[in-house]
Backbone as CSV, one residue per row, in Angstrom:
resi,resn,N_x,N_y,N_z,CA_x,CA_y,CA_z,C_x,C_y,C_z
1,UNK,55.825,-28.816,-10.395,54.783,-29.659,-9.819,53.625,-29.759,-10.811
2,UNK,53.488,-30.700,-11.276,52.116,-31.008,-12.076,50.525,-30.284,-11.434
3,UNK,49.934,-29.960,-12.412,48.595,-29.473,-11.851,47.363,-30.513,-12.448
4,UNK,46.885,-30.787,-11.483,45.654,-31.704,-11.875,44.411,-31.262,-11.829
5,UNK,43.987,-30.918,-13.348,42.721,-30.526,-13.492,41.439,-31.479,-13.398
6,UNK,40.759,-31.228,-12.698,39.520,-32.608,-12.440,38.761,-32.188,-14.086
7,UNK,38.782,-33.507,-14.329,37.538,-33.603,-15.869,36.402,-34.327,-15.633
8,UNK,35.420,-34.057,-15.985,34.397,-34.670,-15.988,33.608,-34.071,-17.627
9,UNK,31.789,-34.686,-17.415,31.372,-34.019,-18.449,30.566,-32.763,-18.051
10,UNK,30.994,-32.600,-16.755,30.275,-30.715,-17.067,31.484,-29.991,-17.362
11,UNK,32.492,-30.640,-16.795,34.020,-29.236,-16.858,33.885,-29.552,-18.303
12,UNK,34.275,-30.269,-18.992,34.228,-30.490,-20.353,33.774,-28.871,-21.244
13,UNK,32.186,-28.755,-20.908,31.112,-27.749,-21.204,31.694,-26.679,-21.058
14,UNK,31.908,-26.234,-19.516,32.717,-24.918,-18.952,34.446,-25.075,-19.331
15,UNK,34.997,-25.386,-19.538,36.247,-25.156,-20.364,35.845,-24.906,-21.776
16,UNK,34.857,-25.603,-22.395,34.785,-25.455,-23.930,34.055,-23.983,-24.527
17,UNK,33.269,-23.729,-23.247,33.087,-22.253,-23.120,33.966,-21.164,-22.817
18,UNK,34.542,-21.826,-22.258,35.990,-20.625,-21.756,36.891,-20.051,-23.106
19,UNK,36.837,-21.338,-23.392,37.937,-21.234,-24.767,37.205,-20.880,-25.846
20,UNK,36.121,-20.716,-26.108,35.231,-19.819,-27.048,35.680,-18.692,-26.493
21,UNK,35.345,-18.063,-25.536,35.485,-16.991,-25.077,37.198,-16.255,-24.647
22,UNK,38.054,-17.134,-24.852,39.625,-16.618,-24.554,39.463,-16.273,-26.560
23,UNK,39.149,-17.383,-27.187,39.227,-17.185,-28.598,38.976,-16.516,-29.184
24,UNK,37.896,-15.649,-28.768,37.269,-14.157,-29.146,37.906,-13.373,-28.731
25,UNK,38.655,-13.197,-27.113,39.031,-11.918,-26.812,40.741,-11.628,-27.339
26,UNK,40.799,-12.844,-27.928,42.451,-13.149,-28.488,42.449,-12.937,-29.837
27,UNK,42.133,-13.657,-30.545,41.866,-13.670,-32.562,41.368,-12.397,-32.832
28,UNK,39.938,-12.501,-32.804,39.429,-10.910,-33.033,40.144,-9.609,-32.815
29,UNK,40.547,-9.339,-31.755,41.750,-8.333,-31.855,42.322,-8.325,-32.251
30,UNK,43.238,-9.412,-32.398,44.261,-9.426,-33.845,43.939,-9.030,-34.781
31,UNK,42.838,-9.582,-35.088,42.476,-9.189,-36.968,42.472,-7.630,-36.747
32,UNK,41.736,-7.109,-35.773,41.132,-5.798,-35.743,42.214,-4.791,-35.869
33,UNK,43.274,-5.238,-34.983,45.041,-4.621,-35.310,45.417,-4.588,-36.258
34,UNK,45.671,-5.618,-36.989,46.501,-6.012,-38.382,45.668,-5.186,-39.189
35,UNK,44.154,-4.959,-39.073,43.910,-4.626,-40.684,43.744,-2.649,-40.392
36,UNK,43.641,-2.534,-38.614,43.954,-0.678,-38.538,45.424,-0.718,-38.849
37,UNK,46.782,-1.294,-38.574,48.069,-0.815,-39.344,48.287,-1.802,-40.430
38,UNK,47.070,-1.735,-41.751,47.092,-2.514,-42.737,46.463,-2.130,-43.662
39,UNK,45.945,-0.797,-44.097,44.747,-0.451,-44.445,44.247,-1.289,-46.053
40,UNK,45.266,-2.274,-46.611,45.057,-3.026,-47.529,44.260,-3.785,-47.081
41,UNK,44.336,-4.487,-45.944,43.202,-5.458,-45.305,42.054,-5.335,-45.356
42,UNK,40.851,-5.860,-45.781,39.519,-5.540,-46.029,38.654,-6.384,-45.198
43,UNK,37.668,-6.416,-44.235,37.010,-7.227,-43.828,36.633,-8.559,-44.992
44,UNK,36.474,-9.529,-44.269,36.509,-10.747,-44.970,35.199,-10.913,-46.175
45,UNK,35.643,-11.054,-47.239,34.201,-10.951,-47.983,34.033,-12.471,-48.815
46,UNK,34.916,-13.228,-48.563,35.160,-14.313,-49.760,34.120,-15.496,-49.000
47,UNK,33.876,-16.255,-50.286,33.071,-17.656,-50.007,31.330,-16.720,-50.184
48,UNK,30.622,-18.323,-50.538,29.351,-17.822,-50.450,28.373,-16.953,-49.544
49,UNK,29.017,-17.150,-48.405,28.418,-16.487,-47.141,28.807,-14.999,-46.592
50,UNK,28.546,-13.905,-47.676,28.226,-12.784,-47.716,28.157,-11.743,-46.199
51,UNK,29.733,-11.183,-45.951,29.431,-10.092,-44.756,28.842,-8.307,-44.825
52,UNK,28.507,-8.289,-45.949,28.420,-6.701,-46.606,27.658,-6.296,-45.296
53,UNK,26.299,-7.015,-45.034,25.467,-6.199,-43.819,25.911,-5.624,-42.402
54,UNK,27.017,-6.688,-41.929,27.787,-6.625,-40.564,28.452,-5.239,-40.621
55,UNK,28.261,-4.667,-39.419,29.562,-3.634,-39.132,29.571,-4.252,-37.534
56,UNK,30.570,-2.746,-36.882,31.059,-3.331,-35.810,29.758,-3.590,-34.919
57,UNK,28.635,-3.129,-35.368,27.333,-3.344,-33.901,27.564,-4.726,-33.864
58,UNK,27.828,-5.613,-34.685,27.653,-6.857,-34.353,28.849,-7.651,-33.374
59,UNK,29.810,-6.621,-33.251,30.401,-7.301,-32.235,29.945,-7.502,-30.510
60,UNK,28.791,-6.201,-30.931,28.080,-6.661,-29.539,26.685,-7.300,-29.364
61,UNK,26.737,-7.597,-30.631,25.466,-8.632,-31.048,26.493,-10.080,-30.495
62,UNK,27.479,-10.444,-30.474,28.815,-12.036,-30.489,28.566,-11.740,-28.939
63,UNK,29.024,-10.613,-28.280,28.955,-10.393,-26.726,27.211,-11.163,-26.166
64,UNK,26.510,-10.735,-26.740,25.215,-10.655,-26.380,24.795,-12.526,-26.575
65,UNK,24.959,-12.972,-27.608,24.930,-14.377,-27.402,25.863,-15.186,-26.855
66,UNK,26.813,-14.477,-26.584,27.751,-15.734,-25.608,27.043,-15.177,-24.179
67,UNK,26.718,-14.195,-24.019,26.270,-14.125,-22.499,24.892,-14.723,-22.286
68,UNK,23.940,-15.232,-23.039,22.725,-15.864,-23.402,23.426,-17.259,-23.486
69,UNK,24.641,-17.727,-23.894,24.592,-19.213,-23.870,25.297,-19.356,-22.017
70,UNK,25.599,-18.485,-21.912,26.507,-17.968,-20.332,25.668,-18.861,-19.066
71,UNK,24.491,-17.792,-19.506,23.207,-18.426,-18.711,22.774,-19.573,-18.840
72,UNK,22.462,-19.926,-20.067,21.864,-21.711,-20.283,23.122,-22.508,-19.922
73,UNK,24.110,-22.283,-19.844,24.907,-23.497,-19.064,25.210,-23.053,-17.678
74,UNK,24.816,-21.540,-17.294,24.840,-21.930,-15.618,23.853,-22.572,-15.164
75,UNK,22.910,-22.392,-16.372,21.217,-23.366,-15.455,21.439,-25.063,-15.782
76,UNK,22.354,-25.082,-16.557,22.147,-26.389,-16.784,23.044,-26.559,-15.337
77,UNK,24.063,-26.335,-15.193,25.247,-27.448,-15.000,24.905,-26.267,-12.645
78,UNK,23.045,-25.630,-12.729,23.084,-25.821,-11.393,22.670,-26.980,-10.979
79,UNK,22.898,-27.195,-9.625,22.066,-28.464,-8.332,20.752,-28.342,-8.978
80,UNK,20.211,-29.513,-8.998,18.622,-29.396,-8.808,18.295,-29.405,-7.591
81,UNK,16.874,-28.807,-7.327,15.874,-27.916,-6.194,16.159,-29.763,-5.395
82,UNK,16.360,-29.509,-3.918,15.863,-30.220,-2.689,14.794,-30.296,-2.426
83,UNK,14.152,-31.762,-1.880,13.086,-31.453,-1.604,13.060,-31.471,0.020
84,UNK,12.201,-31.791,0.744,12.038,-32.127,2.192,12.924,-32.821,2.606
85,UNK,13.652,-33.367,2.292,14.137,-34.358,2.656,15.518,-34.759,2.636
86,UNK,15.830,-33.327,1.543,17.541,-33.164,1.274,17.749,-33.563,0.000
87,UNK,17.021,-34.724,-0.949,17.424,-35.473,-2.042,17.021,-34.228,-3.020
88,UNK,17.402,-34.941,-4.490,17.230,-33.961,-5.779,15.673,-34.192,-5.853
89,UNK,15.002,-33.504,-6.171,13.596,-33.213,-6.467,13.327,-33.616,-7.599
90,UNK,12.959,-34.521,-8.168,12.215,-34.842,-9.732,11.383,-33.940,-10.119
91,UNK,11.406,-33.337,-11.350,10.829,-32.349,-12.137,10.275,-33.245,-13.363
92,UNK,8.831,-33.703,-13.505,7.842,-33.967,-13.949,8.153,-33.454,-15.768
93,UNK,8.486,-33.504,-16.717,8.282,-33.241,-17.801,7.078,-32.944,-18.537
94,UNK,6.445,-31.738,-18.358,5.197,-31.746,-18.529,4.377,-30.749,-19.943
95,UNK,3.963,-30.865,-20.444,3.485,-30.275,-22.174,3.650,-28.990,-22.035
96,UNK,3.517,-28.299,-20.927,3.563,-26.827,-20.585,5.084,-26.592,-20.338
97,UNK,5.650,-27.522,-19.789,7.439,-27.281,-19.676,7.814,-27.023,-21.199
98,UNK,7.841,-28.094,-21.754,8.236,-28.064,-23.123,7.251,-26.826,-24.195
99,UNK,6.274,-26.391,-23.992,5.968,-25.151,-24.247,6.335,-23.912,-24.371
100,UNK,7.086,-24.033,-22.717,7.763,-22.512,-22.543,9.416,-22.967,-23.035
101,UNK,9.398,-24.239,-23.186,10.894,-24.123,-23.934,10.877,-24.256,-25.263
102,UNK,10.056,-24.372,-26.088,9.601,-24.220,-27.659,10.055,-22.655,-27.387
103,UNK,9.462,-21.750,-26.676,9.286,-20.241,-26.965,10.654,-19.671,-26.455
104,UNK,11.331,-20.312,-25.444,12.722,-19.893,-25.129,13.699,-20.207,-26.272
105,UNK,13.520,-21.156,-27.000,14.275,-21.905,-28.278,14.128,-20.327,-29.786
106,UNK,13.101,-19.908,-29.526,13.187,-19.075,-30.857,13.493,-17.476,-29.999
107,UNK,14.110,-17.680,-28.963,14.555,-15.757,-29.027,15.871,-15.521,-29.328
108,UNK,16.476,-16.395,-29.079,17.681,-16.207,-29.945,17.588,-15.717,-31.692
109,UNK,17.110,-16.579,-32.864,16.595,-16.599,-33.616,15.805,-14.941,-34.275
110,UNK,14.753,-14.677,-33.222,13.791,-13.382,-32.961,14.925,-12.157,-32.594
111,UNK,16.064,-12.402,-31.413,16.468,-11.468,-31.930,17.753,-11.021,-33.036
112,UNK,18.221,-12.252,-33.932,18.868,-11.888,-34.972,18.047,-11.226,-35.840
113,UNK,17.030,-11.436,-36.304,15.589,-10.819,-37.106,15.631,-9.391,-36.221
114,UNK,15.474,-9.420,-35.328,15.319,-7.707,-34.632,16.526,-6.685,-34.909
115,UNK,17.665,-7.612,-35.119,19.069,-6.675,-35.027,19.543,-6.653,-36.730
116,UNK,18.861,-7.850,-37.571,19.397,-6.611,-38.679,17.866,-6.138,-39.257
117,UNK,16.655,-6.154,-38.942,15.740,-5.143,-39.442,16.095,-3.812,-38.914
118,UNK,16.912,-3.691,-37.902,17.065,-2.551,-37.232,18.251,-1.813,-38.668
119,UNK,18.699,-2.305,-39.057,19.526,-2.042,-39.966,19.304,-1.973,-41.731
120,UNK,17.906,-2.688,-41.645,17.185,-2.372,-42.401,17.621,-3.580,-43.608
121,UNK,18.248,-4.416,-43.144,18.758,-5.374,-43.905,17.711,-6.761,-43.829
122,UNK,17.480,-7.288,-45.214,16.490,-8.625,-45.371,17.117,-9.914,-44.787
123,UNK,16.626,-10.445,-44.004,16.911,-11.739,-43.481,17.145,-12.728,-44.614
124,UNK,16.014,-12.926,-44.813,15.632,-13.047,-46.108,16.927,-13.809,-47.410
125,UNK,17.588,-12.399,-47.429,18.999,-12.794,-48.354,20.150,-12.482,-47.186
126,UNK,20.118,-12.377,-46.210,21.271,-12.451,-45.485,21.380,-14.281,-45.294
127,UNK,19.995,-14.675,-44.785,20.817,-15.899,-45.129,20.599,-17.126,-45.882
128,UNK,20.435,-16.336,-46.904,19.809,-17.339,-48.204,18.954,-18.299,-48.193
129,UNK,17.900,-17.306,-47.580,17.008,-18.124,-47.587,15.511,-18.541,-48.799
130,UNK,15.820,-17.961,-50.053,15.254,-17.953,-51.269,15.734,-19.615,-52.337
131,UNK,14.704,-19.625,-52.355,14.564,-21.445,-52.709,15.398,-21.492,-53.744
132,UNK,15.792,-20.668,-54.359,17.144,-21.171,-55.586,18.108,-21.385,-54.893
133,UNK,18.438,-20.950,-53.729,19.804,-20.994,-53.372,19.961,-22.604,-52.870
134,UNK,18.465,-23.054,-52.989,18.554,-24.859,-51.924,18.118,-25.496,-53.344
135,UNK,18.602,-25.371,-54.124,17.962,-26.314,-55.541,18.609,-27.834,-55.387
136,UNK,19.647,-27.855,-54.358,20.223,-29.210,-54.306,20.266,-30.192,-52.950
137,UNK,19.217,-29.242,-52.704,18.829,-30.191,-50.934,18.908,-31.163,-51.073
138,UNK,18.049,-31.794,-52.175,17.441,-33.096,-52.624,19.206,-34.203,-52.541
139,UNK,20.165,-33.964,-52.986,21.653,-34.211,-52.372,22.194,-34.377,-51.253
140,UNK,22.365,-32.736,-51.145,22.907,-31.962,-50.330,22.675,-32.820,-48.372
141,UNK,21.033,-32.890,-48.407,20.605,-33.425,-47.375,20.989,-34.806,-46.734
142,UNK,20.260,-35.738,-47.949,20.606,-37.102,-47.063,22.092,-37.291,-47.165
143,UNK,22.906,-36.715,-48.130,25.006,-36.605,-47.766,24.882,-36.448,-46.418
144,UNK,24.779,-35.542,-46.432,25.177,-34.634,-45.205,24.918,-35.939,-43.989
145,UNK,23.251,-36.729,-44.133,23.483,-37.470,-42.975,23.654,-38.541,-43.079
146,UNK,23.940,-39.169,-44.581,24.587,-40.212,-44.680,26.524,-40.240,-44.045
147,UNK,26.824,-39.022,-44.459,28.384,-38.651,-43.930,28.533,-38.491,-42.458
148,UNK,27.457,-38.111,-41.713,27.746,-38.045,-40.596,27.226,-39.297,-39.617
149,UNK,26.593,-40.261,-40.151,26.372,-41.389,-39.118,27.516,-42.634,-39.599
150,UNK,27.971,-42.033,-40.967,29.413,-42.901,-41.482,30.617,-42.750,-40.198
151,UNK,30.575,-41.337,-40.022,31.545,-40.511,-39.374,31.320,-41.226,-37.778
152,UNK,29.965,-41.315,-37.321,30.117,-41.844,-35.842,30.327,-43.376,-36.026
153,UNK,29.801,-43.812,-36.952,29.727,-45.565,-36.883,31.548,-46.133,-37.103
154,UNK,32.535,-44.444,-37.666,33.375,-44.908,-37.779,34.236,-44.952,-36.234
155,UNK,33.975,-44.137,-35.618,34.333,-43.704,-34.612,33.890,-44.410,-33.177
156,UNK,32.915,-45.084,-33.365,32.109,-46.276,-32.616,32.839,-47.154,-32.828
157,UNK,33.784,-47.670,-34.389,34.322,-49.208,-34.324,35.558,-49.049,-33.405
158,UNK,35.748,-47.964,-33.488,37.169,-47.588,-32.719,36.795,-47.659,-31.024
159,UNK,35.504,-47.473,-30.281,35.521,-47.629,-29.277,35.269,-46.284,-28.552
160,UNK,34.703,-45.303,-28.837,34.796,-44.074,-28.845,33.520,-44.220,-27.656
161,UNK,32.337,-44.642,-28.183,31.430,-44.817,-27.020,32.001,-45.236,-25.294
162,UNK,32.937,-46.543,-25.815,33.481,-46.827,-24.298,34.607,-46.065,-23.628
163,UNK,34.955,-45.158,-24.782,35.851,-44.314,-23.772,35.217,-43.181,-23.026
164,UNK,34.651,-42.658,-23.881,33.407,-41.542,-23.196,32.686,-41.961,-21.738
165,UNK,32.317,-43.504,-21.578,31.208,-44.203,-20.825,32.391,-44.361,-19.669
166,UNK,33.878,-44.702,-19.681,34.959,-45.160,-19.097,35.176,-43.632,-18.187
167,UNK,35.450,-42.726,-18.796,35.754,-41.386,-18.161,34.481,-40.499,-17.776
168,UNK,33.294,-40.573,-18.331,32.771,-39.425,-18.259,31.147,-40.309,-17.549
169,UNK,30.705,-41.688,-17.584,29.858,-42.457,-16.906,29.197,-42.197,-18.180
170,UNK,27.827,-43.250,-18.156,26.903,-43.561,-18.855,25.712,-42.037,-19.145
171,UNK,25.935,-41.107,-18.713,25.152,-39.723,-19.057,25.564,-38.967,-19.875
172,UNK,27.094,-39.021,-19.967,27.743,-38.252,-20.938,27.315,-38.783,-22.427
173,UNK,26.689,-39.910,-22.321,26.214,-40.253,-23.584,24.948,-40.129,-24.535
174,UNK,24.106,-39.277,-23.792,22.995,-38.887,-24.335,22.350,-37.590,-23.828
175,UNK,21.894,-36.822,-24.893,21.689,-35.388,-24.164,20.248,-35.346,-23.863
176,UNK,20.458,-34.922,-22.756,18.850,-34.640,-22.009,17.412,-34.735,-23.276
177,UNK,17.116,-34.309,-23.829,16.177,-34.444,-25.233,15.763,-35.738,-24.815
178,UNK,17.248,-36.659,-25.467,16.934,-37.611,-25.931,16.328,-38.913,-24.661
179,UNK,16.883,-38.686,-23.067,16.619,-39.164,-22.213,15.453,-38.873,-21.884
180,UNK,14.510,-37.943,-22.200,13.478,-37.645,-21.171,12.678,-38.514,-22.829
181,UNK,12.939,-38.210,-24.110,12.019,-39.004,-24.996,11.809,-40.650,-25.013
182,UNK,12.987,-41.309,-24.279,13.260,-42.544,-23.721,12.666,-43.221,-22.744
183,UNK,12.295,-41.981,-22.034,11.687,-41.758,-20.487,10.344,-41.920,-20.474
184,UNK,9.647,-41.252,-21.057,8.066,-40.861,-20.989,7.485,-41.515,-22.260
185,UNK,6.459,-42.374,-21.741,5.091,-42.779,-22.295,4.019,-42.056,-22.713
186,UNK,3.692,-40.730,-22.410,3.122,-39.933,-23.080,3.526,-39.120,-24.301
187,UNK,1.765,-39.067,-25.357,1.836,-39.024,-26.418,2.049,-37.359,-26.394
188,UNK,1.367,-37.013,-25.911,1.567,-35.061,-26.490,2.801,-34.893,-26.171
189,UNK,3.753,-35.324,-25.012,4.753,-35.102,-24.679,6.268,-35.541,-25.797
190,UNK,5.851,-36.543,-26.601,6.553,-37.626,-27.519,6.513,-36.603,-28.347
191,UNK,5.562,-36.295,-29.143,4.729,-35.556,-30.082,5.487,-34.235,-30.313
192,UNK,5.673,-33.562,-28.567,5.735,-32.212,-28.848,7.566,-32.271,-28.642
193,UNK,8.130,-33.140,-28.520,9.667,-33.314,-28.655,9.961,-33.247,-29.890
194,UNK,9.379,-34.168,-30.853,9.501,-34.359,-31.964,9.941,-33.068,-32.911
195,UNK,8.440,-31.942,-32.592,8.277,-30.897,-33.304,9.489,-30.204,-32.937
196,UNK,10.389,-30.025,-31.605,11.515,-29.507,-31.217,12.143,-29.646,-31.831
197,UNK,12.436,-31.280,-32.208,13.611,-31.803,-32.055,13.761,-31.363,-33.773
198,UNK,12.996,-32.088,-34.527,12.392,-31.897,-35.991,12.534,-29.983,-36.633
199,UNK,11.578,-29.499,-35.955,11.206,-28.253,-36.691,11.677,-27.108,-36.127
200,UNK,11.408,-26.762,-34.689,11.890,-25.705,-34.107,13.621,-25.732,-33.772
201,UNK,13.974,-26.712,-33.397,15.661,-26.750,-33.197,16.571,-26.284,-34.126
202,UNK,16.208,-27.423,-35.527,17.062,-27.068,-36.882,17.336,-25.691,-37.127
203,UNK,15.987,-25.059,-37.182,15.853,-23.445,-37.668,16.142,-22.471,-36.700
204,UNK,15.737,-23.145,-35.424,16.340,-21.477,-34.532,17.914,-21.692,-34.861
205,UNK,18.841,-22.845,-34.163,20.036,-23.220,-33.910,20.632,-22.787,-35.223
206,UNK,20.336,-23.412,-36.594,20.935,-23.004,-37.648,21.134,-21.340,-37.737
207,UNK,19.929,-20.659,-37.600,19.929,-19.416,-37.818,20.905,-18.756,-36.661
208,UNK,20.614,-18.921,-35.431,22.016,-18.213,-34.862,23.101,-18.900,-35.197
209,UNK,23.824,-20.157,-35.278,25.058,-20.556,-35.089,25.593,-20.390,-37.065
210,UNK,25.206,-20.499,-37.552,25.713,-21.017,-39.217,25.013,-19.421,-39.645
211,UNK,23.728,-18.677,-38.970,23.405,-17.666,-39.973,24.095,-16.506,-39.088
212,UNK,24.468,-16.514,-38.024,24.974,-14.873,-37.440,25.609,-14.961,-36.897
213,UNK,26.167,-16.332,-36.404,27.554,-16.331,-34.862,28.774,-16.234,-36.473
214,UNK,28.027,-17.399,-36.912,29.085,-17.896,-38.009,29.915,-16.422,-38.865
215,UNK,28.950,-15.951,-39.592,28.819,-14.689,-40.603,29.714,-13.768,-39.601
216,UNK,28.925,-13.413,-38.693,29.637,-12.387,-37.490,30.903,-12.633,-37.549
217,UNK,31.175,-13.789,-37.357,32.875,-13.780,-36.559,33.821,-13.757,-37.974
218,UNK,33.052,-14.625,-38.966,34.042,-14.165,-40.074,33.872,-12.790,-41.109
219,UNK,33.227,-12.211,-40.735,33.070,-10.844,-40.678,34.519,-10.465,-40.310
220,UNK,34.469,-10.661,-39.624,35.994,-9.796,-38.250,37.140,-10.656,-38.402
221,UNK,37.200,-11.737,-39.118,38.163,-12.506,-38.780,38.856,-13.666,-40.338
222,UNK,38.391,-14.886,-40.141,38.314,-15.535,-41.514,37.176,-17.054,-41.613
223,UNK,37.247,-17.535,-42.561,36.837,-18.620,-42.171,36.763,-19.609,-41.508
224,UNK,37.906,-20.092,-41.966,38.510,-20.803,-40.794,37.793,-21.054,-39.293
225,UNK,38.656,-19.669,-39.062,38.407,-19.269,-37.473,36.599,-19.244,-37.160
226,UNK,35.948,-18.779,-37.813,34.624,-18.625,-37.921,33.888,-19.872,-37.635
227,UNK,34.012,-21.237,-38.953,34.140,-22.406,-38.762,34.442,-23.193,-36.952
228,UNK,35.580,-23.012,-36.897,36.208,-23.550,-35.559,35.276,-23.255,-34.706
229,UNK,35.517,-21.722,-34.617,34.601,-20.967,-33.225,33.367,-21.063,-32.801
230,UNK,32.151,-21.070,-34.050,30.717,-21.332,-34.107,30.605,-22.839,-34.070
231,UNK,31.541,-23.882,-34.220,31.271,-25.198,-34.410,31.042,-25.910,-32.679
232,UNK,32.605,-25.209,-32.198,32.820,-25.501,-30.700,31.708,-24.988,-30.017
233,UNK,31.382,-23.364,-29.672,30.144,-22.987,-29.431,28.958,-24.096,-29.461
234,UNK,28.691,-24.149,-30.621,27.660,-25.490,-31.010,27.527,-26.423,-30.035
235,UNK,28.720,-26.785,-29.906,29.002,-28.218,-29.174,28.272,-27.829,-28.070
236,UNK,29.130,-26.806,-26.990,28.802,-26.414,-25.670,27.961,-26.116,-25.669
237,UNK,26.670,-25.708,-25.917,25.654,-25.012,-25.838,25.008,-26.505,-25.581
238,UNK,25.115,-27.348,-26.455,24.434,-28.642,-26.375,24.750,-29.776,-25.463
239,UNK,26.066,-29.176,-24.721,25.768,-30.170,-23.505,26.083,-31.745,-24.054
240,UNK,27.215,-31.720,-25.005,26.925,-33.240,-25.730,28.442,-33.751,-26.024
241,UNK,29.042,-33.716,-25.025,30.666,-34.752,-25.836,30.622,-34.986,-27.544
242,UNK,29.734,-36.067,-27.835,29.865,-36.543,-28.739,29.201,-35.984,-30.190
243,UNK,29.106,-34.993,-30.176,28.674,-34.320,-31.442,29.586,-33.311,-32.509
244,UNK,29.195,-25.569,-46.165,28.248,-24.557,-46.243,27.815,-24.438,-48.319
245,UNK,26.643,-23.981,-48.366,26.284,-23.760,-49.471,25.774,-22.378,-50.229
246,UNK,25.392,-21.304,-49.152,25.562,-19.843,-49.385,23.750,-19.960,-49.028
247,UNK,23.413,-20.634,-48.386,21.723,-20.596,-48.117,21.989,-21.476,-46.669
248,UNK,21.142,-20.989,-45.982,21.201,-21.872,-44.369,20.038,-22.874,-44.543
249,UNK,19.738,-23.452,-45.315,18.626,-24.421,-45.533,19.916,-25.660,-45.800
250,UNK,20.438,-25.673,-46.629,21.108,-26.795,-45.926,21.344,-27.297,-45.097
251,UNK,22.413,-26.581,-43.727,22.205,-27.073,-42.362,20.960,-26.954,-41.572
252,UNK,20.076,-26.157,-41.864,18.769,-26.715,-40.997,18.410,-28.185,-41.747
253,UNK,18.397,-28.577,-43.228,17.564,-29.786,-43.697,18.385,-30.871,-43.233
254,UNK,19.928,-30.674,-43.189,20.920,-32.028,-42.889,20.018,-32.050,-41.088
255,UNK,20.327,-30.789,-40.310,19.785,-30.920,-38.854,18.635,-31.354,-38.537
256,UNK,17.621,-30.568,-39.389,16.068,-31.898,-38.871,16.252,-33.558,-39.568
257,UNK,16.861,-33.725,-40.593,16.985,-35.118,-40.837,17.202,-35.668,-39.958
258,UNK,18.595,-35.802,-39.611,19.327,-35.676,-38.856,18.257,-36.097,-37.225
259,UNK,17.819,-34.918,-36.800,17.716,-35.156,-35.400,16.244,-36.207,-35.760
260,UNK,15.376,-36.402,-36.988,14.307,-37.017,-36.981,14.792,-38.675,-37.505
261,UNK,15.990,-38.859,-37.650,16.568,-40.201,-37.407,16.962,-40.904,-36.095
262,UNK,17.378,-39.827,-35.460,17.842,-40.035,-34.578,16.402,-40.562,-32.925
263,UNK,15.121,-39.349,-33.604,13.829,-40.150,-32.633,13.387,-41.227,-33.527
264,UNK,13.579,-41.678,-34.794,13.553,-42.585,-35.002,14.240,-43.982,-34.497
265,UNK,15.291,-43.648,-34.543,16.026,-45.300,-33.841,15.907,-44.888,-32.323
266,UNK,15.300,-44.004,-31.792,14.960,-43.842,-30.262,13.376,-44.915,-30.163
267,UNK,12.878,-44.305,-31.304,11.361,-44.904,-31.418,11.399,-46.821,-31.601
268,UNK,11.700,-46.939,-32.445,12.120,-48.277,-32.733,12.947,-49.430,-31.743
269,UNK,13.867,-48.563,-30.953,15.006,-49.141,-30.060,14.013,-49.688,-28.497
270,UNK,13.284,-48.635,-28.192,12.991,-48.230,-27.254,11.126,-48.678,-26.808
271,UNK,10.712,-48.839,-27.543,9.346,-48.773,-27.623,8.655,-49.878,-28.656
């Protein structure tokens, strides 16, 4: 008998989380087997992105942020508050909302900085963050988002928007950010998205996903897998269907470009 799984775009989120999480409790053990009856096996050291600092604490540093993204998609994907009346309650977007979510945006971030000073290890060069290592931003950057709006515009001729809009309705197509910046006529509010979207996003997000989910898992595992695992993660965390150089300034500079093009043709389109 066939089983019919209902899809939408929240199951989407919660399956893509699941399977982060079957992927960890499956791969990782493997490696961890093969290389105790392997003792030739060496934790992964190859490519620019350097595991010398990692030992096993960090496998419960991987526990500790999937249960932190655990939470931000049970809050996303709860009911919103009723009001009197039974309907969804509109929640006001207000400079102080986006305040306390500027400061929720960097603890992730705050505590990768807490867990390897504890270890006594420099952030610093864990993730290359010393300006020789970005001598080719000036490249490196607008590629990166010249390749990736190539990549959707290619994927747009194909119809990719209307299949998304066909199965998943007209929401699955833009992530909250970008709707409430669409939304609101106020300037501090415009203003203080920007700085999110621009300055604080690139650098927290880069630094956990590309500087410690990434490193972490191929620590324990390989690239590859590392790649795959922190990419998908990525995705889910962001709530978004449709979405290395040995220094993490690359993907933060491609990511604020990137997201400051993107309030650009919001700005222009829209206003």
């Amino acid at each position: 008998m066939p089983i019919n799984i209902p899809i939408s775009a929240d199951s989407i989120f919660i399956y893509g989380y699941f399977l982060c999480v079957a992927l960890m409790a499956t791969v990782l053990p493997f490696y961890l087997y093969a290389r105790d009856n392997e003792p030739s096996l060496r934790p992964h050291q190859k490519g620019l992105v350097r595991t010398e600092t990692l030992n096993a604490f960090d496998l419960l540093g991987l526990l500790i942020f999937f249960g932190i993204y655990a939470v931000f998609l049970l809050d996303y994907l709860s009911p919103p508050p009723l009001d009197n009346q039974g309907k969804p309650q509109e929640i006001s977007i207000t400079p102080w909302i986006l305040a306390v979510g500027m400061v929720v945006q960097l603890v992730p971030p705050m505590l990768v900085a807490v867990m390897l000073a504890s270890r006594g290890a420099s952030m610093s060069q864990f993730l290359g963050l010393k300006w020789k290592h970005a001598r080719y931003l000036w490249v490196i950057t607008p590629a990166g988002v010249i390749i990736a709006y190539m990549f959707m515009f290619g994927i747009e001729y194909y119809g990719y928007s209307g299949w998304l809009e066909h199965y998943f309705g007209n929401d699955a197509m833009l992530q909250e950010t970008v709707k409430t910046y669409q939304e609101t006529n106020a300037v501090t509010v415009r203003i203080m998205i920007a700085i999110s979207a621009i300055l604080i996003a690139p650098i927290a997000e880069e630094i956990v996903f590309r500087g410690y989910i990434y490193t972490a898992v191929k620590r324990f595992s390989g690239r590859l897998f590392a790649t795959v695992l922190s990419s998908l993660l990525f995705g889910v965390v962001h709530f978004n269907i449709s979405a290395l150089s040995g220094s993490i300034w690359a993907p933060i500079s491609i990511h604020a470009l990137f997201n400051a093009s993107q309030l650009l043709v919001q700005e222009i389109t829209f206003h």
